[in-house]
N, C-alpha and C positions, 0 to 999 in steps of 0.2 A: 660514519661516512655520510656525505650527502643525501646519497640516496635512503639511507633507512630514513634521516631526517625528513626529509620528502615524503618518505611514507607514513611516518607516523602523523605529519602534518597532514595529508589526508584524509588520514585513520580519523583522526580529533574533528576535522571539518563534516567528515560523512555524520558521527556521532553527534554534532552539533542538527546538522538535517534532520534527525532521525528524529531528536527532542520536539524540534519545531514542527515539525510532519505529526508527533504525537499529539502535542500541543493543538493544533486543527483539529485532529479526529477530537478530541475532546468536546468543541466546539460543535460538534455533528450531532444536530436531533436523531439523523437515523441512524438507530445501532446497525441494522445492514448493512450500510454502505460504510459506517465505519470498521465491522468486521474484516470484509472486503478491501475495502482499502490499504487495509493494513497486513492480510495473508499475500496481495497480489505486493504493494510495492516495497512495504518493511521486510516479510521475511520471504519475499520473493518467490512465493510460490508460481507455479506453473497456472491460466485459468482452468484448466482441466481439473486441480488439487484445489483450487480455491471451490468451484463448483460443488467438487465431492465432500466437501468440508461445510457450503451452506446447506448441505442436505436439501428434501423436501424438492419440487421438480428442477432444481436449480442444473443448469447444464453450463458447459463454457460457453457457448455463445449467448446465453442468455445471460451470462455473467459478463460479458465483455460488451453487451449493447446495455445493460444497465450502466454499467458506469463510463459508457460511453455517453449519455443522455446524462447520467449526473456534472461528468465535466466539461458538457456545454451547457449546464443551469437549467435541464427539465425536468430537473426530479425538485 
């Protein structure tokens, strides 16, 4: 029907993001901020679960003002 079509056309686009979203982190000297980037927007963690997952003093707010400063370019 249609609409599976539609979905699967989707499906295929989102999985297209995902490669090119990889493909960046790739590109990333810091491995923090690419771990991070990838628990928070790939497998969509919560910052609370990303936090708990960098270990060490890491908190969500401290998680979410770092790569708030990463993606306005001050990191």
């Amino acid at each position: 029907s249609k609409n599976i079509r539609l979905l699967e056309e989707r499906k295929a686009k989102a999985a297209e993001l995902i490669v090119s979203v990889e493909e960046y982190l790739n590109t990333l000297d810091d491995s923090r901020m690419r771990r991070m980037i990838s628990m928070r927007y790939i497998d969509g963690l919560p910052w609370w679960k990303v936090a708990q997952r960098m270990g060490g003093r890491a908190t969500e707010d401290s998680c979410k003002k770092q790569m708030e400063r990463f993606l306005k370019g001050g990191i």
